[in-house]
C-alpha positions, -999 to +999 in steps of 0.1 A: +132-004-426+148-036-440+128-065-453+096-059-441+103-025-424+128-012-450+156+002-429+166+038-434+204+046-422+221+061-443+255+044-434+255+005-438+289-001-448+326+011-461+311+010-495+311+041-520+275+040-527+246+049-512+215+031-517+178+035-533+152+008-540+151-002-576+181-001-605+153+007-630+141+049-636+121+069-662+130+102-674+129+131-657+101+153-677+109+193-678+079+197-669+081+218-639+055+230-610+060+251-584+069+241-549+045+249-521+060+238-483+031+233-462+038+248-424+042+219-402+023+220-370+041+220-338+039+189-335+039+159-366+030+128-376+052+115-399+050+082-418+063+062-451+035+055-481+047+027-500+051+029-537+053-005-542+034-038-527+046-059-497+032-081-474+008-049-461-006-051-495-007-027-528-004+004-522-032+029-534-035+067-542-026+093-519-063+106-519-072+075-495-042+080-465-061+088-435-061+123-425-041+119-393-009+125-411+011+154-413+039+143-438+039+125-463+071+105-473+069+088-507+091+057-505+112+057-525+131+072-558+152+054-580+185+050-590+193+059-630+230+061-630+254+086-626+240+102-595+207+105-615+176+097-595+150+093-612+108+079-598+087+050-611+052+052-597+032+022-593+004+017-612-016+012-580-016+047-573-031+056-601-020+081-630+010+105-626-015+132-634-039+121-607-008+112-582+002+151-590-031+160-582-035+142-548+000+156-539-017+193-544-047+184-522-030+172-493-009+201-495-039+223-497-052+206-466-020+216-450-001+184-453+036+179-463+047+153-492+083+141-497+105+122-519+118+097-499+158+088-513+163+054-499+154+022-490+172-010-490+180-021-529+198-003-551+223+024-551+238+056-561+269+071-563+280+112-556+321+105-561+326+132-583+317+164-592+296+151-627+278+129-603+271+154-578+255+180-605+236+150-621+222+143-583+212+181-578+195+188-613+178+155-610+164+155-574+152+190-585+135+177-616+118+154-597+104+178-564+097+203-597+075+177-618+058+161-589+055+190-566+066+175-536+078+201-508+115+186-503+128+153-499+135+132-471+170+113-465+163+076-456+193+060-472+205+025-463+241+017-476+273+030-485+286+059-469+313+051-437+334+082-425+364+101-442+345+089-480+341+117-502+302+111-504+295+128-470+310+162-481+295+157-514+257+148-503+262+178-481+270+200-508+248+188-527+212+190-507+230+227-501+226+230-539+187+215-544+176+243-520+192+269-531+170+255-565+139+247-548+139+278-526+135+288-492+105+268-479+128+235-490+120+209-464+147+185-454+147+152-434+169+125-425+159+090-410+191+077-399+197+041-378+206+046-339+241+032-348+249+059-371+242+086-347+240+080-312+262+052-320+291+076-322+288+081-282+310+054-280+330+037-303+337+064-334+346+052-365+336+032-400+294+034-391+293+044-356+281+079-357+291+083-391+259+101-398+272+132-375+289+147-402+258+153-424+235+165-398+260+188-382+266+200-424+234+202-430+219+216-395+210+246-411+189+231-436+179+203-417+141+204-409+135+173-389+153+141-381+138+109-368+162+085-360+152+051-362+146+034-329+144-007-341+159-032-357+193-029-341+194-033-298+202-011-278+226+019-278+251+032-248+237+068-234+263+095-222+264+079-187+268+045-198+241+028-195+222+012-223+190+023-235+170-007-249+148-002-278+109-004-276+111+018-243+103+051-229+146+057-219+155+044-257+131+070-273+138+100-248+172+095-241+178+094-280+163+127-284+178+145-257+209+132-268+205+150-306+194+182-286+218+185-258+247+172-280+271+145-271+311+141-272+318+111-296+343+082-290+336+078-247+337+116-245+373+122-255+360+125-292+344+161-315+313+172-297+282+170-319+266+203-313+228+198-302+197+209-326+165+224-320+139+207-307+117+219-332+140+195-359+139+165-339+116+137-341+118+095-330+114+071-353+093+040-342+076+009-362+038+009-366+032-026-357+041-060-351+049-068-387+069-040-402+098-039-386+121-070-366+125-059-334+121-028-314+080-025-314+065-002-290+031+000-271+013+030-275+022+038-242+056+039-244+048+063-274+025+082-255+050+086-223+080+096-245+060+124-261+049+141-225+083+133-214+099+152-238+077+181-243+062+180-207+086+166-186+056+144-176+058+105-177+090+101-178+111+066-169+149+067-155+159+096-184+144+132-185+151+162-205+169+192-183+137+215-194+109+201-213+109+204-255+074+224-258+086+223-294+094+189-299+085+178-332+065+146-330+067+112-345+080+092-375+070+057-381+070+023-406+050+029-422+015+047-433+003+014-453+010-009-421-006+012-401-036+010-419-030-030-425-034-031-390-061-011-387-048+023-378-038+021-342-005+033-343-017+065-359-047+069-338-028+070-310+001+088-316-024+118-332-044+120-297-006+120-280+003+150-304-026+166-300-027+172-263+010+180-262-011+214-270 
């Protein structure tokens, strides 16, 4: 999601640091609410509210996103130091009491709101052990105050493999949830480079997001890897799968359920997840992301395809998903920018998955 589409891997580089929005944060209050995970439906719509204002326009309060979501991700948190993350609301969405209040009605209409960690400025560090417990009493703070149901992984920059980060973000998240409690929700929205990436050459980025999801499986309650902004990627056979096509979107997912042996199949074997926790991740429109835009057919097709076996391209799944999760996108304010196609769509494609 970078620039206009703010990228969301969460390893750009071989620096220490990974990376939220804004250098600026408020306090975290001690005021503290209780945490109530909505139940996802089979099958979600998942996209990115913007707290701040970008070329789709301010943002606004939760109360007017358009009822075709499912979850909520509230981009982003920000960086106070130390590990601390802290949350600045703009003033477009209204009061933190009335933004509190929306988050309770939309999860009292069954929908799911996250902290979204991430985005493309700014940057935190978990070296230590201080900045590790200043990351988990913070992020718990925050989900506590606010209410939101769990937070959602869309880091940018800063982690590469063997850095102590990786272990210590793992640990960490382990740490929120044990706070939080057992109806925790966890995502991740990781670059194609940094996952399926590691199919061939393994090392510094490429699938340096493996670690983490295979840590945090257990936790993990959906990931949507990004499908834009960076080409192609090489499937198990070979091949590349261009992005902005049925193959790229199915053949991603089938690689994060079936599993895939890294480094040109003489690397670890990433053990595959449930189908249930794996979403793709897609742009809305023309505008919010730079490449990698997709019809609403090809969104269409890869969601039969994957829980159907129907409409597939060149790539199908050995059995169909019925339990596929859904769809992530770039992002709810875009969507509705461009007059809510994307959405429309890909909520009439969920819903007759059944």
């Amino acid at each position: 999601m970078k620039a206009a589409c703010i990228s969301a891997a969460m390893m750009a580089s071989v620096a220490s640091a990974t990376s939220f929005r804004s250098a600026h944060g408020i306090p975290v209050s001690a005021l503290s609410q209780s945490v109530q995970a909505a139940s996802l439906p089979t099958h979600n719509l998942v996209g990115y509210w913007h707290n701040f204002e970008n070329p789709a326009g301010k943002t606004y309060p939760l109360s007017k996103i358009s009822k075709d979501w499912d979850v909520i991700n509230v981009a982003f948190a920000v960086n106070n130091g130390n590990g601390n993350v802290g949350f600045v609301l703009d003033p477009a969405a209204g009061t933190e009491a009335q933004f509190i209040a929306d988050i309770k009605t939309l999860q009292a209409a069954g929908k799911t709101v996250v902290l979204s960690l991430g985005g493309q400025d700014g940057s935190v560090s978990l070296n230590d052990a201080t900045e590790t417990a200043n990351f988990v009493n913070s992020v718990t703070a925050l989900i506590k105050k606010f209410g939101f149901d769990g937070i959602d992984l869309d880091l940018e920059n800063g982690v590469s493999q063997g850095l102590p980060i990786i272990n210590n973000l793992i640990s960490a998240v382990k740490q929120v949830k044990q706070n939080v409690g057992p109806n925790f929700y966890l995502s991740m929205a990781p670059e194609h480079p940094y996952v399926q990436g590691g199919a061939g050459a393994y090392g510094s980025i490429w699938g340096a997001y493996l670690p983490i999801i295979d840590g945090l499986r257990n936790e993990l309650t959906q990931i949507h890897v990004q499908y834009y902004n960076n080409g192609g990627f090489v499937y198990t056979d070979g091949r590349t799968l261009n992005e902005g096509t049925v193959d790229c979107l199915v053949g991603g997912s089938v690689m994060l359920i079936e599993g895939f042996k890294t480094n040109y199949g003489n690397g670890w074997e990433f053990k595959g997840l449930r189908p249930d926790q794996v979403s793709f991740g897609v742009p809305s429109g023309p505008s919010s992301a730079g490449r990698g835009q997709v019809t609403n057919e090809v969104v269409t097709r890869a969601l039969t395809c994957l829980a159907k076996g129907v409409g597939c391209d060149t790539i199908k799944p050995k059995t169909p998903y019925a339990t596929y999760r859904g769809v992530m996108t770039w992002s709810i304010n875009w969507d509705s920018h461009d007059g809510y196609g994307f959405s429309k769509n890909a909520r009439s494609a969920l819903d007759s998955l059944g």
